[in-house]
N, C-alpha and C positions, 0 to 999 in steps of 0.2 A: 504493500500500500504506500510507503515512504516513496516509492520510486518516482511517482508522479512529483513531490516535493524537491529530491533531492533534483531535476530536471530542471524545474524554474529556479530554485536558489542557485544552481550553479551560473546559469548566463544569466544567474540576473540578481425639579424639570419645565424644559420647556414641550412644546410642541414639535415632533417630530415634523418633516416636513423636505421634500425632494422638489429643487428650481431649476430651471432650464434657460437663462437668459443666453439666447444667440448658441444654444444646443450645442454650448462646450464648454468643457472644465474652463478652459483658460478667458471663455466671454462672464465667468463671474466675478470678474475684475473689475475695479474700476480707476482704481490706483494704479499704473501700468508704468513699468521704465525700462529700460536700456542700459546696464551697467555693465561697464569692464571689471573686472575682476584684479587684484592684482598676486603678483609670483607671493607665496608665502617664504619666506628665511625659512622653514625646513626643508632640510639638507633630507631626497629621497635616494640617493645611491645606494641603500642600504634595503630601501622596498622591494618588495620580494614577486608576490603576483597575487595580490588581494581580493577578495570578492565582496570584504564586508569590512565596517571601519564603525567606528567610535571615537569618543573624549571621554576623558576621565583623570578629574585632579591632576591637569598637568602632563596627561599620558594621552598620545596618539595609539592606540589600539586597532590593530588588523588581525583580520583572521584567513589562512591563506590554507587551504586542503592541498595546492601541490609542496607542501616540506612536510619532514617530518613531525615536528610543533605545529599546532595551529595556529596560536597566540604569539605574535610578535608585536612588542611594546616599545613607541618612539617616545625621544621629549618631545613635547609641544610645543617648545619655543625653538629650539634650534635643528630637531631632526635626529638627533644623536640616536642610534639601537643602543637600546636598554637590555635587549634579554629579549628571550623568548618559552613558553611555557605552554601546554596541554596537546602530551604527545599524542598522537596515532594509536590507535589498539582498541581492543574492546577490555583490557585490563582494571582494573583499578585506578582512579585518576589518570584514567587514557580516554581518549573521545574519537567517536566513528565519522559523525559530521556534527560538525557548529555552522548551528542555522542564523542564527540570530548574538549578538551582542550588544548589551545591555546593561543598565548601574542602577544601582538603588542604596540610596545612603553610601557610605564608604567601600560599597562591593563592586564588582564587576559579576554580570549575570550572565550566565552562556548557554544557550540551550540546545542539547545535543541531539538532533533530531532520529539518529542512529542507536540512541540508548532510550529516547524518551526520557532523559531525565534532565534538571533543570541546576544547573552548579554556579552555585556563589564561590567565588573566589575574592580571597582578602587579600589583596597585594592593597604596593607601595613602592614609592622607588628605591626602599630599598630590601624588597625581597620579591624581587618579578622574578628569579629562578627558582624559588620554593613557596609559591601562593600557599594559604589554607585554604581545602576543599571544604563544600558542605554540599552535599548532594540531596534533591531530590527528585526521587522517582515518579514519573506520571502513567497514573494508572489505567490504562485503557479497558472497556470490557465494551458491552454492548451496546452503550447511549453515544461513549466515546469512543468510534473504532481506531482514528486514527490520528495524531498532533502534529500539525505542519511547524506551526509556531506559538512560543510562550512569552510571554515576558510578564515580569513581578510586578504588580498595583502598588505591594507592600512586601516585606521580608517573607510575612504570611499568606497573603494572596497573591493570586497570578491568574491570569487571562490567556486562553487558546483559543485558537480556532486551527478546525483541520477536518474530518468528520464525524460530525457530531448528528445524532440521531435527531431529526426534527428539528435543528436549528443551526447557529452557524457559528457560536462563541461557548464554553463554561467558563464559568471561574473556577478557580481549584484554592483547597485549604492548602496547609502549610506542610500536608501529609503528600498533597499531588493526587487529592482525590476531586471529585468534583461536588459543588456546591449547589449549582447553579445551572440550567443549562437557560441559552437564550439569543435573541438576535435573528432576524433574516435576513435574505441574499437581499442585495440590491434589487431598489423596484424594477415590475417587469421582468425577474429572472423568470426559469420556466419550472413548475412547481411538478413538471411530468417529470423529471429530471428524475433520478434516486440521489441520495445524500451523499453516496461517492461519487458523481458525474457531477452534483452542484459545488461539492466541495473541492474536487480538483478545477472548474471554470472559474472560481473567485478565490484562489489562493492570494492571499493578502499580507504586508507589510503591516504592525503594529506597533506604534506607541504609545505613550503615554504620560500625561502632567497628574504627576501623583497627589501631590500636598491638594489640587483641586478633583481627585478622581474622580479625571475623565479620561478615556482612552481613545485614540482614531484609529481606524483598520480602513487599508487603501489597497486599493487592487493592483496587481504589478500587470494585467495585460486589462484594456477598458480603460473607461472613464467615470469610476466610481470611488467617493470615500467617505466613510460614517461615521459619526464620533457618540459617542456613549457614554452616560454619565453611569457611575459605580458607589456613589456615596450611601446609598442601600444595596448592599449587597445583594439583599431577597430580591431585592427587584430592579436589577439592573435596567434602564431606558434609553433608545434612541433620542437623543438630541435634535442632530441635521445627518439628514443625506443628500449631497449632490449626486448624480447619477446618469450619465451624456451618454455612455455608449459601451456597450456589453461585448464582452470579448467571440467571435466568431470560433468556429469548434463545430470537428465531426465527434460523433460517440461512437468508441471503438467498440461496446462489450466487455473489454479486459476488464477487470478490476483494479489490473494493477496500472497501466494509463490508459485512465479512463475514455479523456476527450485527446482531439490531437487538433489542436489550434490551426485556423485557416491562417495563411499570408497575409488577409485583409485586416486581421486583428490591429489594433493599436496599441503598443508598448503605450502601460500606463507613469503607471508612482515607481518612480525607480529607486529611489530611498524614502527614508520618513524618519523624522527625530521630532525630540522635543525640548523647547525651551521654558522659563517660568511661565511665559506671557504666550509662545505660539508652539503650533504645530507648525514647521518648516518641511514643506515637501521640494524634491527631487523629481524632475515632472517631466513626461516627453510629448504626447498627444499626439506623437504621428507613429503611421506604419513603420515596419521596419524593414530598410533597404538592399540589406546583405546579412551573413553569417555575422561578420565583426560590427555592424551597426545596431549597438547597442549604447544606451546614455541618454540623459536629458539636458536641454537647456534653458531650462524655468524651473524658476525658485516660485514657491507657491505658498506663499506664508498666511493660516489661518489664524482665529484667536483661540480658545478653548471655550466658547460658545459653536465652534463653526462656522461663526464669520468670514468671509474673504477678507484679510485685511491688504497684502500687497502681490503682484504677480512681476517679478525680477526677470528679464529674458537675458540670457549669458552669452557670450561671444562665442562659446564653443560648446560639447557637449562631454558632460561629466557621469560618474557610475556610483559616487557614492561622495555622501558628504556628513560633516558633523557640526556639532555646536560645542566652540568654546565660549560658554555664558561668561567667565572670569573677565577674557578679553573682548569680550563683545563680538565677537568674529563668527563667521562662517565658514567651515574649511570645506573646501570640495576636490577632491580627485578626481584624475585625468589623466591624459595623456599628450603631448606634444604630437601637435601635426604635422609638425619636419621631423622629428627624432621618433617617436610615437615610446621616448621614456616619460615613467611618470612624471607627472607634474603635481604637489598644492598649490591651489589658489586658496584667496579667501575674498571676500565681502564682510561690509558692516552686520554686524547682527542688529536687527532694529530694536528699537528701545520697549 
């Protein structure tokens, strides 16, 4: 069942309520610019071939499946490798795939899509080659056949979506059982569908502003993302959904990839973070051109209402970005279209 998952992650209250102004993500703007970006002072000679990225106190955090390690850790300010940490293996403190990277309080969260389990890691800079583990296991059985992705509300709570019987999100306690099941697909999905054909056509990037528990879950092929308030637990609620354009898909039968995505699809949310004040998305809204034409170049900053607050268009197109809240910045990843080595940029992080 993973297989479908591990496929996309490698190349890639109020009143609820779904808007369609000018029937595209990017016409619910209205605040709209044109920024250059500039070169960040970290030094990437050292970057390896990343597929997933983070911030954390100071630490530039990648997660790369071709090394040994998965976990490789930069400074923030100037680039330097720090170490690297969470080898290969199905062992004990070994990890099969890292789907996701993520922080909550002083931890780094890593969720291992290969084990089902969800690991807090206590580093610092100065113990990024012996983190403490704390592992939990997520328990799958009949409601929850399957976990694409996790990420923590709280130390205790945690948030998935993957396939889930009758719906599209649980919450899980601190045991990694489930609490809660809830949420549906984006409007207009098609309810003939079974729950593994819907949940492999809206596999989704999640994050989250926790101190106000809300979470957004954004689609990585489409033009869908939802945001979800958590502050009752028992009764988690849609917020807002925008919702422009649903990703194209034959249904194989298999179970284990299920649908097999048309050409016409449109590369959606290509990363997703969070700051105090926004949801920062990574955005593309167009088809995609070739095998290596992958990336976005729109910065797509909500508030944590759902609001649109600003829509940033980038000189080039990027695979993955982060927030450093300290320095107020934007860091986004890339690659040089003469050299095609990595590159950071960053932009202002708005106030």
């Amino acid at each position: 069942m993973k297989a479908v998952f591990y496929i996309l992650s490698s190349i890639i209250g109020l009143t609820s309520c779904m808007e369609r102004p000018d029937n595209s993500m990017i016409g619910l703007f209205k605040n709209k610019s044109n920024e250059q970006t500039k070169i960040s002072q970290i030094k990437t000679d050292s970057v390896r071939n990343p597929y997933i990225m983070n911030y954390h106190n100071g630490m530039l955090v990648f997660g790369d499946i071709f090394q040994p390690k998965f976990i490789s850790i930069f400074d923030g300010y100037n680039g330097d490798f720090l170490g690297d940490f969470a080898p290969q293996g199905v062992g004990p403190d070994e990890f099969v795939h890292i789907g996701n990277i993520s922080y909550i309080n002083d931890k780094i969260s890593l969720w291992d899509a290969g084990k089902s389990t969800l690991t807090f890691a206590g580093i610092d800079h100065n113990n990024i080659l012996s983190p403490t583990f704390q592992n939990i296991k997520i328990e799958e059985d009949t409601t929850l056949l399957s976990v694409f992705q996790v990420i923590p509300l709280q130390e205790d709570l945690f948030v998935a979506t993957g396939i889930i019987k009758n719906h599209r999100f649980a919450l899980l306690d601190k045991n990694g059982n489930i609490l809660k099941r809830f949420g549906n697909y984006p409007k207009d999905y098609k309810p003939s569908n079974t729950d593994i054909e819907n949940g492999a056509v809206y596999q989704s990037l999640l994050t989250s502003q926790n101190e106000k528990k809300v979470f957004a879950a954004a689609c990585g092929i489409g033009e869908s993302i939802m945001f979800y308030d958590i502050n009752n637990k028992n009764n988690p609620h849609l917020i807002r959904e925008f919702t422009f354009d649903h990703p194209q898909y034959d249904l194989t039968g298999d179970n284990e990839q299920p649908v097999i995505f048309s050409k016409d699809s449109k590369n959606g949310f290509i990363d997703i973070k969070s700051s105090s004040n926004y949801c920062i998305c990574l955005f593309s809204g167009e088809v995609r051109t070739g095998v290596n034409d992958y990336g976005g170049n729109k910065i797509l900053i909500f508030d944590w209402k759902g609001n649109p607050i600003k829509l940033i268009v980038l000189e080039q197109q990027y695979t993955n970005l982060a927030i450093d809240e300290e320095n107020k910045r934007i860091l986004l990843l890339g690659t040089s279209s003469e050299t095609k080595d990595y590159i950071i940029s960053e932009i202002e992080l708005p106030e």
